[in-house]
C-alpha positions as CSV (number, residue, x, y, z in Angstrom):
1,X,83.6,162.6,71.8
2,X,84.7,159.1,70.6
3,X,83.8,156.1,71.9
4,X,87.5,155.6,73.1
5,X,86.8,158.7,75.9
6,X,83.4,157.1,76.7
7,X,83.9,153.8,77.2
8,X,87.1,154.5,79.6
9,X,85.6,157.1,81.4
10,X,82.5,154.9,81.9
11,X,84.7,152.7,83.4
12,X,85.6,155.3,86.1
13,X,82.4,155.9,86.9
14,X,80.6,152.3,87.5
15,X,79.6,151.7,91.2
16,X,82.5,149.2,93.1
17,X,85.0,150.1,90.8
18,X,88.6,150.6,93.2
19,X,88.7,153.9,94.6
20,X,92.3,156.4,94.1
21,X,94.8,154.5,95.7
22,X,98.9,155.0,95.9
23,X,100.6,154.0,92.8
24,X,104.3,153.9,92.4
25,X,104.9,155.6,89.1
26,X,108.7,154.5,89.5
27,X,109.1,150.3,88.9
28,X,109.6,148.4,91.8
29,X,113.0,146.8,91.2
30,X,114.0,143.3,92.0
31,X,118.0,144.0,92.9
32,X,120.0,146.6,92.4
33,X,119.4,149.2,90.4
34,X,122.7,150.2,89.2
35,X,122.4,145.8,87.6
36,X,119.7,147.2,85.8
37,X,120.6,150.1,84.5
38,X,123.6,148.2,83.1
39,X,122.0,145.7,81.9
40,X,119.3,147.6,79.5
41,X,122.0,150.0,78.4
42,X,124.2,146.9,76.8
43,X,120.7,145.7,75.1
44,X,121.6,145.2,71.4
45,X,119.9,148.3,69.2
46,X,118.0,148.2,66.1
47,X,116.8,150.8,63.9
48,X,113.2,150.5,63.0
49,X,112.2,152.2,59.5
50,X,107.8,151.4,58.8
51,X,106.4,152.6,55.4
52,X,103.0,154.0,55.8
53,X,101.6,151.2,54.2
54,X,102.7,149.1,57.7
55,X,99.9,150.6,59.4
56,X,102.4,151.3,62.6
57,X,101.1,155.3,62.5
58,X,102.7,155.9,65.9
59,X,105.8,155.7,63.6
60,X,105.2,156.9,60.3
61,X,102.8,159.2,60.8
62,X,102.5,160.5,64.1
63,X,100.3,163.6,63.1
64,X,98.0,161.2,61.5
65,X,94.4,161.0,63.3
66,X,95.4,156.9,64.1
67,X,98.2,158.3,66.1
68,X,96.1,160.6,67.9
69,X,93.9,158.0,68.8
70,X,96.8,156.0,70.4
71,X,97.6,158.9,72.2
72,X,94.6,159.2,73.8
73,X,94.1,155.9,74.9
74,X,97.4,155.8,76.3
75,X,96.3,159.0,78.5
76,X,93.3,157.1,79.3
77,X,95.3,153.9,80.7
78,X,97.3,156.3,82.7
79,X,94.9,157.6,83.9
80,X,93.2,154.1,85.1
81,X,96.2,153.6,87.3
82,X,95.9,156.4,88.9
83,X,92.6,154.0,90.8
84,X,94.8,150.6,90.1
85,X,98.2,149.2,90.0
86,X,98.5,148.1,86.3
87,X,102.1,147.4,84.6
88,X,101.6,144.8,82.2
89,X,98.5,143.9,79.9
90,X,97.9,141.5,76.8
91,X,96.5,142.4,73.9
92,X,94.1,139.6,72.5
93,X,91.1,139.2,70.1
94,X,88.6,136.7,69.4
95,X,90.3,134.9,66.5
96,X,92.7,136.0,63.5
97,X,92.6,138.8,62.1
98,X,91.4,141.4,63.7
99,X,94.2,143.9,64.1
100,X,95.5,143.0,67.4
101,X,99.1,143.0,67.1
102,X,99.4,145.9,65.1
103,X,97.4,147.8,68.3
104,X,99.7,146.4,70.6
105,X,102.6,147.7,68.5
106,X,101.3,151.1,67.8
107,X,100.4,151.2,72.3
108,X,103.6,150.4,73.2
109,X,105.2,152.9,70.8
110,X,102.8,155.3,71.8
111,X,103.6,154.8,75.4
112,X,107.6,155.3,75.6
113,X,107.2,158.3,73.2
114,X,104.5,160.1,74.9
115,X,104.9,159.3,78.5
116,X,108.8,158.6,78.4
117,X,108.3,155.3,80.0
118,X,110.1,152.3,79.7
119,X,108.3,150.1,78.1
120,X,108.5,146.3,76.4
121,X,106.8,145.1,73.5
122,X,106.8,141.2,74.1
123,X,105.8,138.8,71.4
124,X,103.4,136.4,73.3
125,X,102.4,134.5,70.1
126,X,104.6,131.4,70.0
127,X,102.8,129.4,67.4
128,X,102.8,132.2,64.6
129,X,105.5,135.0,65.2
130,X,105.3,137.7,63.2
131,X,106.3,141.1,65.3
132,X,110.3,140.9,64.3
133,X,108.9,140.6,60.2
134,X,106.3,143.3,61.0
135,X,109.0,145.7,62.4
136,X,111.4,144.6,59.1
137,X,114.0,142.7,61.7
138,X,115.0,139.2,61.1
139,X,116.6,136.3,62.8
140,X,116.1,137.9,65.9
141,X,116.9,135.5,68.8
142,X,113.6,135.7,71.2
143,X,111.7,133.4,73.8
144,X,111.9,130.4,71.9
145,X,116.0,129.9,71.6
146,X,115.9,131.6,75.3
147,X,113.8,128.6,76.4
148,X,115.8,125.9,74.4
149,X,119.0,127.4,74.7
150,X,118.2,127.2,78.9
151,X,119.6,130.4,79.2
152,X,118.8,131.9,82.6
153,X,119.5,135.9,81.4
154,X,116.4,136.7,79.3
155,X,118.0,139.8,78.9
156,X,120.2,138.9,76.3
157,X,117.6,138.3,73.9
158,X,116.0,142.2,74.1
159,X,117.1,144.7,71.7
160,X,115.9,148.6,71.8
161,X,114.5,150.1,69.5
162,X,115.5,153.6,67.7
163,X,116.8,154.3,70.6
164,X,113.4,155.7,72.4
165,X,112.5,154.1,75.9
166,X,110.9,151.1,74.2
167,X,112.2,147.4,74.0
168,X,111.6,144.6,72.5
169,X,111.5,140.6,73.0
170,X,109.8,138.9,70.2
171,X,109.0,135.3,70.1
172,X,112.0,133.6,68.3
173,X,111.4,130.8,65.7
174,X,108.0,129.3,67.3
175,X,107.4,126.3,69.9
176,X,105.5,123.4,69.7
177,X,103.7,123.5,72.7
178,X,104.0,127.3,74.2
179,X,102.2,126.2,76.9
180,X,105.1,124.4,78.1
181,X,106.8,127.9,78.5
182,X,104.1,130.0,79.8
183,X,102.9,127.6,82.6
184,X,106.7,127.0,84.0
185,X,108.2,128.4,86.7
186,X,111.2,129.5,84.7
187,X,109.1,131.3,82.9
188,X,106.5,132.8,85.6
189,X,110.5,134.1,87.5
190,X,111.9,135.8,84.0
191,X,108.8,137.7,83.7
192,X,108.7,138.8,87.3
193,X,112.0,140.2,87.2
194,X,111.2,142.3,83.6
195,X,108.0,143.4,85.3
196,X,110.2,144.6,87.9
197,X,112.6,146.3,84.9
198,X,109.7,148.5,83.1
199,X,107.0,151.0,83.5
200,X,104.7,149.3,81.0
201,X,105.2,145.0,79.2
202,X,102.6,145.0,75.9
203,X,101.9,141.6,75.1
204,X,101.0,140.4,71.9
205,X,98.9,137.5,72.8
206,X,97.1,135.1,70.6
207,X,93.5,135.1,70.2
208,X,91.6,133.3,72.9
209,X,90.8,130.6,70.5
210,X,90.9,128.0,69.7
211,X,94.5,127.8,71.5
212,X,94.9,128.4,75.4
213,X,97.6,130.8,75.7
214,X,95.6,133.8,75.9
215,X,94.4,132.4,79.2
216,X,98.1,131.4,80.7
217,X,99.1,134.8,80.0
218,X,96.0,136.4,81.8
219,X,97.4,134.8,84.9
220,X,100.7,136.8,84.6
221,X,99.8,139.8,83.6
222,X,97.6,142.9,85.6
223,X,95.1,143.4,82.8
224,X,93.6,142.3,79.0
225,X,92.6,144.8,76.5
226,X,90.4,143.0,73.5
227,X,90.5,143.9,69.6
228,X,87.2,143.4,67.9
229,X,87.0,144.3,64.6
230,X,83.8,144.4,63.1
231,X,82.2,141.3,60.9
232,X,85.4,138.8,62.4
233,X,84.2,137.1,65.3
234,X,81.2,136.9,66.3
235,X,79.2,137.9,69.5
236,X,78.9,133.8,70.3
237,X,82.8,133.5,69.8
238,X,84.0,136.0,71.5
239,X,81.5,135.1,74.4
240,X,83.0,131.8,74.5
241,X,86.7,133.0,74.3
242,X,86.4,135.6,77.7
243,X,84.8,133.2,79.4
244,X,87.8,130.7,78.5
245,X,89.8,133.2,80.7
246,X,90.6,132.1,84.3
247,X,91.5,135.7,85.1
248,X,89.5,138.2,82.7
249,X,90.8,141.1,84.2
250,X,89.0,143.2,80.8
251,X,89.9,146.5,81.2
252,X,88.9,147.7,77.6
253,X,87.8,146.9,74.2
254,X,89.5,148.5,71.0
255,X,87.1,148.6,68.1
256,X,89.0,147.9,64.4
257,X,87.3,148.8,61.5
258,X,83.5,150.4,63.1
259,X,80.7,151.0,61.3
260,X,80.8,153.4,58.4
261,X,79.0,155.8,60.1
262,X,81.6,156.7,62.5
263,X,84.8,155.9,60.3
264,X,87.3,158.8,60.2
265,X,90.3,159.6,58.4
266,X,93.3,157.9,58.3
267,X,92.8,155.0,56.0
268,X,89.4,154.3,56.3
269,X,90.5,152.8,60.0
270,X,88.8,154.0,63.1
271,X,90.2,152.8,67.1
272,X,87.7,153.2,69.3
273,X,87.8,152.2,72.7
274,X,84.7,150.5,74.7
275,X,85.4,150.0,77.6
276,X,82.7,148.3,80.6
277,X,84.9,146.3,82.3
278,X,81.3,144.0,83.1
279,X,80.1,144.1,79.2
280,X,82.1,141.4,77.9
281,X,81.1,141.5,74.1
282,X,79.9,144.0,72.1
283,X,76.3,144.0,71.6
C-alpha cells in the first residue's frame, strides 16, 4: 500500500476530523447558468502535445505507474469531500525546486479526465511564470495583462485545453508586486465568480518562501497540498514556511523523489502522499 493511501486515509480516521456532511457535487453558480455555459464554450482552444521527457505522465503516458499514482490521489481528494466542501486548493513547496508545478499540472489533468470535472489550472506564480512554456504555449495573455489591461471579464484570458473538461489561466508576462493582485478586491471578486464556474481550481502557487504569496492565496482558496522532495528543503524551512500561513488549511503532503528504498518505476520518480493534516513537516 503506498504511502499516498495511508497518509489520506489516516486523515479520515484522526479524532475531530468533520464528520460526512452534504456536498454539492454540481458548482454553485453565481448567475445564470445558460451565461456560463456560453461563456466557457467561446474560450479560445489550444492543443497541448508533451514529450515524455516533460514529465506531464497524465498526458504522455497515462498507463505509466506516475499516472496511476495521480489517479489515486485524485480518488482520494474526492473522496475527502465527501466529509468537507473543498473546490479549490494550491499547490506549494518549501522553496524551488521541488516538483510542485509539474504535480499541480499532472492533478488537474488527472482530475477532468478521470472524474469529468471541470476543472482550472491557474498559474499563481506571478514573479516566475512558467506553466504556458511548460505546456509548449506562448504569448498567452493571463492574469498579468488581465490586471493591467483593467479588464473586468477574466474570462477572456482562459483557453481549454485538448478539448477535455480542463482550463487554463496562466500568469501572463509577470508583476512586480503580485501581492498587489492577490490582496485586491478585484481580484478576491474574479476568483469568486470562477470558483463558482468549476468543479475543481489547481493553483500553482509559489513556494512559501521567501515571498508571501503562498499565504495570500491560502486565504482564497479551501485547501493547500505541499510538495517535498527529498534533500530540498529542509525540516527547519519548511517549518518556518507553514507556519508563515495565516490559513494552513494542509490537507496533504506529496513526496518527490523518496528514499531509494521505496522508488518505483517510472523514471526513477515516486508520488507519495502523506497526509496528517496536524504533522506539518516530515520527520
Amino acid at each position: 500500500m503506498s504511502r499516498l493511501y495511508e497518509a489520506l486515509r489516516q486523515m479520515e480516521k484522526e479524532p475531530g476530523s468533520p464528520g460526512p456532511s452534504p456536498f454539492l457535487q454540481a458548482p454553485e453558480l453565481l448567475g445564470d447558468a445558460a451565461v456560463e455555459q456560453t461563456a466557457l464554450r467561446d474560450v479560445r482552444s489550444v492543443n497541448v502535445k508533451v514529450l515524455p521527457s516533460s514529465r506531464i505522465v497524465a498526458l504522455s503516458e497515462p498507463r505509466s505507474l506516475g499516472a496511476e499514482k495521480f489517479r489515486a490521489l485524485v480518488t482520494r481528494l474526492e473522496n475527502l469531500r465527501c466529509q468537507k466542501e473543498m473546490k479549490s486548493l494550491q499547490i506549494t513547496s518549501g522553496m524551488n525546486d521541488e516538483g510542485k508545478t509539474l504535480v499541480a499540472v499532472n492533478l488537474a489533468v488527472t482530475l477532468a479526465a478521470q472524474s469529468r470535472s471541470k476543472v482550472l489550472l491557474l498559474e499563481g506564480d506571478l514573479h516566475r511564470p512558467s506553466l504556458a512554456g511548460l505546456l509548449g504555449q506562448k504569448d498567452l495573455r493571463g492574469l498579468s495583462h488581465w490586471w493591467s489591461d483593467q479588464d473586468p471579464d477574466i474570462v477572456r484570458f482562459l483557453c481549454r485545453v485538448n478539448g477535455m473538461p480542463l482550463w487554463f489561466l496562466n500568469a501572463g508576462t509577470g508583476h512586480e508586486q503580485p501581492s498587489h493582485v492577490l490582496q485586491s478586491t478585484r481580484f478576491a471578486e474574479a476568483f469568486n465568480r470562477l470558483t463558482g464556474w468549476f468543479d475543481w481550481i489547481v493553483v500553482d502557487s509559489t513556494p512559501m518562501l521567501p515571498v508571501t504569496d503562498a499565504n495570500l492565496w491560502s486565504r482564497l482558496v479551501d485547501a493547500t497540498l505541499l510538495v517535498v522532495r527529498e534533500k530540498v528543503a529542509s525540516v527547519k524551512a519548511l517549518k518556518k514556511g507553514l507556519e508563515s500561513l495565516d490559513n494552513l488549511k494542509l490537507i496533504g503532503t506529496v513526496l518527490n523523489e523518496a528514499s531509494e528504498s521505496e522508488r518505483t518505476g517510472y523514471a526513477n520518480q515516486y508520488y507519495g502522499v502523506r497526509g496528517d493534516s496536524d504533522r506539518k513537516t516530515r520527520q
